[in-house]
ROSE-4610 file (N, C-alpha, C; in Angstrom, 1 decimal, always signed):
// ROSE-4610
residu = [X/X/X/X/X/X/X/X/X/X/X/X/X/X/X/X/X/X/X/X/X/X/X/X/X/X/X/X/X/X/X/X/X/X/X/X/X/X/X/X/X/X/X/X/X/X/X/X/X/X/X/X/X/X/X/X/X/X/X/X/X/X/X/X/X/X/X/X/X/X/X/X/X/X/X/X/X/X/X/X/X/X/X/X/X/X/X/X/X/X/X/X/X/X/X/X/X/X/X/X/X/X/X/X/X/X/X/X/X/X/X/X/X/X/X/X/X/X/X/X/X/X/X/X/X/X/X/X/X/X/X/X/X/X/X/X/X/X/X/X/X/X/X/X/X/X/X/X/X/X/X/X/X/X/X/X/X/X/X/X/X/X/X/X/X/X/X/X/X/X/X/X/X/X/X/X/X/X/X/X/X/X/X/X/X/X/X/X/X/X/X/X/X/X/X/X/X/X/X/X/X/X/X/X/X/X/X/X/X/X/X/X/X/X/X/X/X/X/X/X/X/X/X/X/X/X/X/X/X/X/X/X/X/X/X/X/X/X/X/X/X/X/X/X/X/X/X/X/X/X/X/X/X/X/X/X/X/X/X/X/X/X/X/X/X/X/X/X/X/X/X/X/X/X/X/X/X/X/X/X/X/X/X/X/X/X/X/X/X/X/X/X/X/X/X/X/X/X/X/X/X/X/X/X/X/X/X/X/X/X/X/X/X/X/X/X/X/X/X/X/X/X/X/X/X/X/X/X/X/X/X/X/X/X/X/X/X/X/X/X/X/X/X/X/X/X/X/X/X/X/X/X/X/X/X/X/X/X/X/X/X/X/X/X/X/X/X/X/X/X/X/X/X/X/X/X/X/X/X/X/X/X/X/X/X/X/X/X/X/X/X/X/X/X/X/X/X/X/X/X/X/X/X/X/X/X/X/X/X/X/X/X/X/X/X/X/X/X/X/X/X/X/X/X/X/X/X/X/X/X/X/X/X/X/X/X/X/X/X/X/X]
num = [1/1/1/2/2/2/3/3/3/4/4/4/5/5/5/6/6/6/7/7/7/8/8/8/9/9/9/10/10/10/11/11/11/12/12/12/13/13/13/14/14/14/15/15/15/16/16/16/17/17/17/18/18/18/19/19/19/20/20/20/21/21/21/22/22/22/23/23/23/24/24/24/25/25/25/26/26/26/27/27/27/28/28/28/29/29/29/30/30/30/31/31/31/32/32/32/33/33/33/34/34/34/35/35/35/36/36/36/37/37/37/38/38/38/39/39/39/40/40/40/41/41/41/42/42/42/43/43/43/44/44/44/45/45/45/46/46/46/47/47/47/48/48/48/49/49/49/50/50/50/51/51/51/52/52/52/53/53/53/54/54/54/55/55/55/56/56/56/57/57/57/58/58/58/59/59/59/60/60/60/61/61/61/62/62/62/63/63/63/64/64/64/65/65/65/66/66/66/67/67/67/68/68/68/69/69/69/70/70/70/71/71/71/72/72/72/73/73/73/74/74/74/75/75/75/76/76/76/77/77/77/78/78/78/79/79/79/80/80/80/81/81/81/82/82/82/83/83/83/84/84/84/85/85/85/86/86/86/87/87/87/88/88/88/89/89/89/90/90/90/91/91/91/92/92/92/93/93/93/94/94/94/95/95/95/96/96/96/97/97/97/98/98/98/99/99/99/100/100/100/101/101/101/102/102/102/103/103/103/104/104/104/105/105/105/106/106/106/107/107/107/108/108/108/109/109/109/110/110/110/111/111/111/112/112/112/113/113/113/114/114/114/115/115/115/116/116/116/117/117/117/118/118/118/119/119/119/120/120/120/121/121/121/122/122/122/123/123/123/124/124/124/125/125/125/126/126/126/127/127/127/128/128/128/129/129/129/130/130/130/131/131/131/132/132/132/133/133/133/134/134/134/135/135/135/136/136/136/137/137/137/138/138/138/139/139/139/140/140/140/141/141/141/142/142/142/143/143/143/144/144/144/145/145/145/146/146/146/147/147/147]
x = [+6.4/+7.7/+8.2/+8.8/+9.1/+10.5/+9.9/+11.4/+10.7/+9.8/+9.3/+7.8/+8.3/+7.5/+7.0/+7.0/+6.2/+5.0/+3.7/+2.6/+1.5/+1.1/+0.2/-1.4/-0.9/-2.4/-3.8/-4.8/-6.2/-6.2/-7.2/-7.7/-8.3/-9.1/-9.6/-8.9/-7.9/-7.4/-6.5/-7.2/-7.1/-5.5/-4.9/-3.4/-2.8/-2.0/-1.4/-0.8/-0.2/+0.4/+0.0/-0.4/-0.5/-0.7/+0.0/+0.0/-0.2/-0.3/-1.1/-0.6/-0.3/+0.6/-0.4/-0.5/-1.7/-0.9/-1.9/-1.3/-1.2/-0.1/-0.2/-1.3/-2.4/-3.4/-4.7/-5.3/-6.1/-7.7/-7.4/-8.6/-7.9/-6.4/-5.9/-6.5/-6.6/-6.8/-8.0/-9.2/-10.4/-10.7/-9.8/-9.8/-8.3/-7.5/-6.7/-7.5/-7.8/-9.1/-10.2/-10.7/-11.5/-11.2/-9.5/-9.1/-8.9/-8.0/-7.8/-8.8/-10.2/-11.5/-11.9/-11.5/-11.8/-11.2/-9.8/-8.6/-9.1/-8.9/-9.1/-10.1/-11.5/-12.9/-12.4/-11.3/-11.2/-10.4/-9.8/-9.0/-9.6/-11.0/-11.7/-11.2/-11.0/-10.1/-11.1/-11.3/-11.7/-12.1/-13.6/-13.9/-12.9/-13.0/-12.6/-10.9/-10.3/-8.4/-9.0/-9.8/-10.3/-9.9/-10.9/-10.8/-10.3/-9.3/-8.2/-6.9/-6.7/-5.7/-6.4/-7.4/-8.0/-7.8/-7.8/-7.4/-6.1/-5.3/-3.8/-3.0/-3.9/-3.7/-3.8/-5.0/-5.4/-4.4/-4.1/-3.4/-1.6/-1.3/+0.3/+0.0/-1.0/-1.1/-1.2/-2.0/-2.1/-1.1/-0.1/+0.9/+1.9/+1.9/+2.8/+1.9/+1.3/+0.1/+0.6/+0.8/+0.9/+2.1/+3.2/+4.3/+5.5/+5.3/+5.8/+6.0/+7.0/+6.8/+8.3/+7.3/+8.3/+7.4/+8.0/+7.3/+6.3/+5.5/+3.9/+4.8/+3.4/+3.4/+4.3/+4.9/+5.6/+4.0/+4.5/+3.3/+3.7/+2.3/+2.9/+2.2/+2.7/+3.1/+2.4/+1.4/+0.7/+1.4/+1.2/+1.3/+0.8/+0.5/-0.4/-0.1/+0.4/+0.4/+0.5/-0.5/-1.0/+0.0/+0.5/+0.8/-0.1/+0.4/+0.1/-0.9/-0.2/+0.2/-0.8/-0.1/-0.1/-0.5/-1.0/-1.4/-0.3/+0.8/+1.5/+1.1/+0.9/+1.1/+2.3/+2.7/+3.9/+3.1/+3.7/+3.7/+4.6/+4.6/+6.5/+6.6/+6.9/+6.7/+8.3/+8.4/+9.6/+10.0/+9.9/+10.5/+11.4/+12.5/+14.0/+13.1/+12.5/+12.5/+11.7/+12.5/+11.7/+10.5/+9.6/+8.9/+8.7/+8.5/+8.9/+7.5/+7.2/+5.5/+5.6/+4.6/+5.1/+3.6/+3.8/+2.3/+2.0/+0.2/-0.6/-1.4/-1.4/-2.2/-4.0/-4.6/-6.1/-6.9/-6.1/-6.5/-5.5/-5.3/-4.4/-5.2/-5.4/-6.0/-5.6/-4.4/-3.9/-2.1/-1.6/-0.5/-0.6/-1.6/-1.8/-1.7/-1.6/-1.2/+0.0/+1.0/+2.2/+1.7/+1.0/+1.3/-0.6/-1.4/-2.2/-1.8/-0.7/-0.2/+0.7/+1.9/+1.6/+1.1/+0.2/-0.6/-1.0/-1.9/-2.6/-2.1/-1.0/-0.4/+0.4/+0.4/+1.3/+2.8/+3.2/+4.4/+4.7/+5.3/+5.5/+7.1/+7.4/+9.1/+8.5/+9.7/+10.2/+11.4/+12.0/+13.3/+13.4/+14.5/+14.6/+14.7/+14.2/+14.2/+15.7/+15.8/+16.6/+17.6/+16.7/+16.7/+15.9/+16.3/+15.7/+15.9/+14.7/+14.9/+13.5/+13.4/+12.4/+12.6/+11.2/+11.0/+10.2/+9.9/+8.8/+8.4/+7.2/+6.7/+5.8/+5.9/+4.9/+4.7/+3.6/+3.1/+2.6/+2.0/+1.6/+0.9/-0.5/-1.7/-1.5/-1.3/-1.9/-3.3/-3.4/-4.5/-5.1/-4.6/-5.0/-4.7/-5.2/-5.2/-3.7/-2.8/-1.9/-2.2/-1.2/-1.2/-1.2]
y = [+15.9/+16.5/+15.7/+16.5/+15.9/+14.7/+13.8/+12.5/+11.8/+12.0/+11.0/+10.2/+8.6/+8.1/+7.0/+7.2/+6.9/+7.2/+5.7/+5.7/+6.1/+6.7/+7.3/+6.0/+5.5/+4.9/+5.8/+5.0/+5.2/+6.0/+7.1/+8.3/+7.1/+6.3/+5.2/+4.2/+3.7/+3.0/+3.3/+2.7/+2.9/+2.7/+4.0/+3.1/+2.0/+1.3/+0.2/+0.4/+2.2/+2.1/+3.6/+3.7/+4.8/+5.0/+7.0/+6.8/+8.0/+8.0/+9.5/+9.4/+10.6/+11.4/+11.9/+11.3/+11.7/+12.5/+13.3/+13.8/+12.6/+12.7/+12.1/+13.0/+11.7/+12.3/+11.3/+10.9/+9.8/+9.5/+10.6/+10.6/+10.0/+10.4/+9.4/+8.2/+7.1/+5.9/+5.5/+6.3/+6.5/+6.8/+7.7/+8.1/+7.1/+6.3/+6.2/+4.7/+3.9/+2.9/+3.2/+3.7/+4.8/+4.8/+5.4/+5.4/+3.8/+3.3/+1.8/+1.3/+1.4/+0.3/+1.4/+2.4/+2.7/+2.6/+2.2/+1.9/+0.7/-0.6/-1.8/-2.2/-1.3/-1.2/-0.7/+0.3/+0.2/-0.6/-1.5/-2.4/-3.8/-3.9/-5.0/-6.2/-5.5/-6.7/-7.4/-8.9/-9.5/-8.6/-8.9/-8.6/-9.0/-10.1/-10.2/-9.9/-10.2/-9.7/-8.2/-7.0/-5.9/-5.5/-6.1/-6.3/-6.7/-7.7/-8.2/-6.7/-6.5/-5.4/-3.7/-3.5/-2.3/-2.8/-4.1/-4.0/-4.1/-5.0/-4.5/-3.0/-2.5/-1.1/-0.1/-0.3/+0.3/+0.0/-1.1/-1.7/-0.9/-0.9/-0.6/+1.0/+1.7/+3.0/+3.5/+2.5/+3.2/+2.8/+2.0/+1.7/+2.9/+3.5/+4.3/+5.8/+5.7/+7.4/+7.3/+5.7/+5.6/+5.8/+4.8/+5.2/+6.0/+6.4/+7.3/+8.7/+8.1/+9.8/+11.2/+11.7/+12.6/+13.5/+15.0/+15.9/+16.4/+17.3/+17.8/+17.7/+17.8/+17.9/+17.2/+16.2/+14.5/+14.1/+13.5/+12.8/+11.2/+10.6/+9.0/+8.5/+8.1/+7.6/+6.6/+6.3/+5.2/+5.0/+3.8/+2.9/+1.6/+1.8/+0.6/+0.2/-1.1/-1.4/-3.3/-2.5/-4.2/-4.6/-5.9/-6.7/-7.6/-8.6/-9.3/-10.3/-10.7/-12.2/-11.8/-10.0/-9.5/-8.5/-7.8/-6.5/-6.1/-5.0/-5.1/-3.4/-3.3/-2.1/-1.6/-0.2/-0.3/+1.2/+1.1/+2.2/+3.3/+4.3/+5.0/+5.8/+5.8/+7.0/+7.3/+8.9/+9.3/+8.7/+7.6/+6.9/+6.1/+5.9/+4.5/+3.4/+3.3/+2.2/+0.9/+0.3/-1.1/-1.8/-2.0/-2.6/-4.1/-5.0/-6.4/-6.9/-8.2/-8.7/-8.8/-9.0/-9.0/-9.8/-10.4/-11.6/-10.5/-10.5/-9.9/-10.7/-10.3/-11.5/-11.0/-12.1/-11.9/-10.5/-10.1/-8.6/-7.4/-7.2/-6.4/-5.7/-4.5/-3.3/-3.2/-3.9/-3.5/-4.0/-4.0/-4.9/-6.2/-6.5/-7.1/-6.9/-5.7/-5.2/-6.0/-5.9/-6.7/-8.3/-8.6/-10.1/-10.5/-9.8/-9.1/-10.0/-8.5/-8.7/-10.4/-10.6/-11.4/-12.7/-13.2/-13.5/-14.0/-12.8/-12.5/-12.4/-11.5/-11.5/-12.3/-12.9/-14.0/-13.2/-12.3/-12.1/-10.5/-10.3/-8.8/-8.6/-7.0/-7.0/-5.3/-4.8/-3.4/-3.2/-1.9/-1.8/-0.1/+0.0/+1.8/+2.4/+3.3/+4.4/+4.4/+4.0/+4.0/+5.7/+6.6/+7.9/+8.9/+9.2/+9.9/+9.3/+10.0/+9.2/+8.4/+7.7/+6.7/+5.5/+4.8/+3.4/+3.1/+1.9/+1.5/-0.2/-0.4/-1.4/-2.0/-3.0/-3.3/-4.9/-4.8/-6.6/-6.7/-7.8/-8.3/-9.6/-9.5/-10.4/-11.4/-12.3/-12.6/-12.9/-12.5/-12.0/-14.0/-15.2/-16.2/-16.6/-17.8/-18.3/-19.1/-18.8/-19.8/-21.5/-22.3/-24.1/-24.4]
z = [-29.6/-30.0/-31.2/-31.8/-33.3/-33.0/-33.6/-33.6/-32.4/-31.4/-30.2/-30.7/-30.7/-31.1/-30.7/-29.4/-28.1/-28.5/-28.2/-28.6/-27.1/-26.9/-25.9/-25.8/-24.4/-24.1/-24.6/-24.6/-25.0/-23.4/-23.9/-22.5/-21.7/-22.4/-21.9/-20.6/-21.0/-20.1/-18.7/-17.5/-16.0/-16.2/-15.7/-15.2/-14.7/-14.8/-14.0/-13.0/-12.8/-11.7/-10.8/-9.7/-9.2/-7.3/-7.4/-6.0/-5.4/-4.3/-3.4/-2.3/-2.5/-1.2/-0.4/+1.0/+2.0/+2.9/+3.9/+4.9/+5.6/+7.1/+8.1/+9.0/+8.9/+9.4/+9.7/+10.9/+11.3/+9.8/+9.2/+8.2/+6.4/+6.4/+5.5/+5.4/+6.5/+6.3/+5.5/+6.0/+5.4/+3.5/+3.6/+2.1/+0.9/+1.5/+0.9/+0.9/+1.4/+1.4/-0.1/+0.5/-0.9/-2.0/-2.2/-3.1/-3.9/-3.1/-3.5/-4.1/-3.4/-4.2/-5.2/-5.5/-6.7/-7.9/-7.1/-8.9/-9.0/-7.7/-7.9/-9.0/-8.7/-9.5/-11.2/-11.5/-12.6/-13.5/-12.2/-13.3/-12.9/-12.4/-12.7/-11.8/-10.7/-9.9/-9.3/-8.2/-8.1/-6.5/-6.0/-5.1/-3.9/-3.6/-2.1/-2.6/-3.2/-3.7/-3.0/-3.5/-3.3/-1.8/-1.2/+0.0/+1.2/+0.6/+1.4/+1.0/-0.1/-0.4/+0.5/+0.8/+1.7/+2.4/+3.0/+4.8/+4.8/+4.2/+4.8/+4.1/+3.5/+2.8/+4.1/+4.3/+6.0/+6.9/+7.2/+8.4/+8.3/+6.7/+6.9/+7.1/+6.5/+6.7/+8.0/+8.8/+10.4/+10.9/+11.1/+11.5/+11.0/+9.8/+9.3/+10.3/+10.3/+11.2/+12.8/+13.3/+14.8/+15.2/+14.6/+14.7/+14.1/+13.1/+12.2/+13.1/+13.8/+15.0/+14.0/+13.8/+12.3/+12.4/+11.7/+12.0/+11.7/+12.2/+11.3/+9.7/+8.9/+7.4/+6.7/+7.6/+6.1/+5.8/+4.7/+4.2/+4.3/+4.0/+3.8/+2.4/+1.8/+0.3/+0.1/-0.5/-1.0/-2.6/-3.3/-4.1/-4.9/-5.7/-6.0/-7.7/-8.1/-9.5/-9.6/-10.8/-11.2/-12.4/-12.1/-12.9/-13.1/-14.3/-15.0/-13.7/-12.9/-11.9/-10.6/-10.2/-8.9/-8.9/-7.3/-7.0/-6.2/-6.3/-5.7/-4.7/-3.3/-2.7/-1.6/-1.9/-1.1/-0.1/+1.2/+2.2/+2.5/+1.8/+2.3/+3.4/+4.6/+5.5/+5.9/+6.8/+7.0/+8.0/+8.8/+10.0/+9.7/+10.0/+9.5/+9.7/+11.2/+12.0/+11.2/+10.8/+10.1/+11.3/+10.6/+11.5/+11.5/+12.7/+12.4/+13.2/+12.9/+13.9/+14.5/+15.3/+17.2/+17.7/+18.1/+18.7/+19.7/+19.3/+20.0/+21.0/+22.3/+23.0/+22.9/+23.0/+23.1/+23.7/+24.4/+25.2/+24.8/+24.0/+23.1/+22.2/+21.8/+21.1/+19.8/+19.9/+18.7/+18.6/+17.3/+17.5/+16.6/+15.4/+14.8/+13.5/+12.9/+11.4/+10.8/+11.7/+10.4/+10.5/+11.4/+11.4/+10.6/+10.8/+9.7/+8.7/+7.8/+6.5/+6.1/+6.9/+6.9/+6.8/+7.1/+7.2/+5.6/+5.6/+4.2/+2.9/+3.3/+1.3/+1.1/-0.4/-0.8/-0.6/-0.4/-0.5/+0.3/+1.5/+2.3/+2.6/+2.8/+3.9/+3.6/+3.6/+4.3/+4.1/+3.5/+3.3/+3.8/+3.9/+3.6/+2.5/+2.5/+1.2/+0.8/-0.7/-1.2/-1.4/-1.7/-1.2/-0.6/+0.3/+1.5/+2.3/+3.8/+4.6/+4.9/+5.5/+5.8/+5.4/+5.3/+4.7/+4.0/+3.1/+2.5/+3.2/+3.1/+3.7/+2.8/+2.1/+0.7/+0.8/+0.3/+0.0/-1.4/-1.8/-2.8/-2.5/-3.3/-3.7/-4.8/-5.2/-6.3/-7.0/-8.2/-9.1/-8.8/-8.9/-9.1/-7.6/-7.0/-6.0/-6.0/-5.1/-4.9/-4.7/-5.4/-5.2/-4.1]
């Protein structure tokens, strides 16, 4: 457009920030995994960062599939962008209900995702959708090893 002089990235370069709208559906988790190690792979991220961000990528998504009780055809919102420092990924689904950790005992199936994330990422919470309804549930990696 004439007078816009906004310089356009190289075709070349992987985005910094991107996100996919899955169905709510037990096969999301599978492909939205997938997806992650393939952005991760284009922005040269470090293997195991990789793979620590697919599992709690997995973990907040099935948590959003299990309890996300909302109707056929919401979707749940994946997110992912790299900074300088960090990998930051957020979860959006149509449920209010914040979710908080909860100690799993040894004979438990499951019930270990938030405390999972915890855990694992240098930095997690949950808030509600600023608009709409639902929530988002996001953590962040750092690119270097914490002191």
């Amino acid at each position: 457009m004439p007078g816009d002089h906004h310089q356009l990235a190289p075709a070349t370069a992987a985005p910094k920030d991107i996100e996919w709208r899955l169905p709510r559906h037990a096969r999301s988790m599978g492909r939205a995994r997938t997806l992650l190690r393939e952005q991760a792979t284009s922005w040269k991220l470090p293997d195991e960062l990789t793979e620590t961000a697919v599992l709690l990528l997995s973990e907040l998504l099935t948590n959003a599939y299990r309890h996300a009780k909302v109707s056929r055809g919401r979707e749940i919102w994946a997110r992912c962008a790299l900074d300088s420092d960090h990998i930051r990924v957020w979860v959006t689904d149509a449920n209010d209900t914040l979710p908080t950790p909860r100690s799993a005992s040894l004979d438990d199936e499951s019930g270990r995702g938030l405390a999972l994330v915890a855990t694992l990422a240098d930095d997690w919470g949950a808030a509600p959708r600023k608009v709409g309804i639902g929530k988002t549930v996001w953590f962040e990696l750092c690119l270097t090893p914490q002191a």
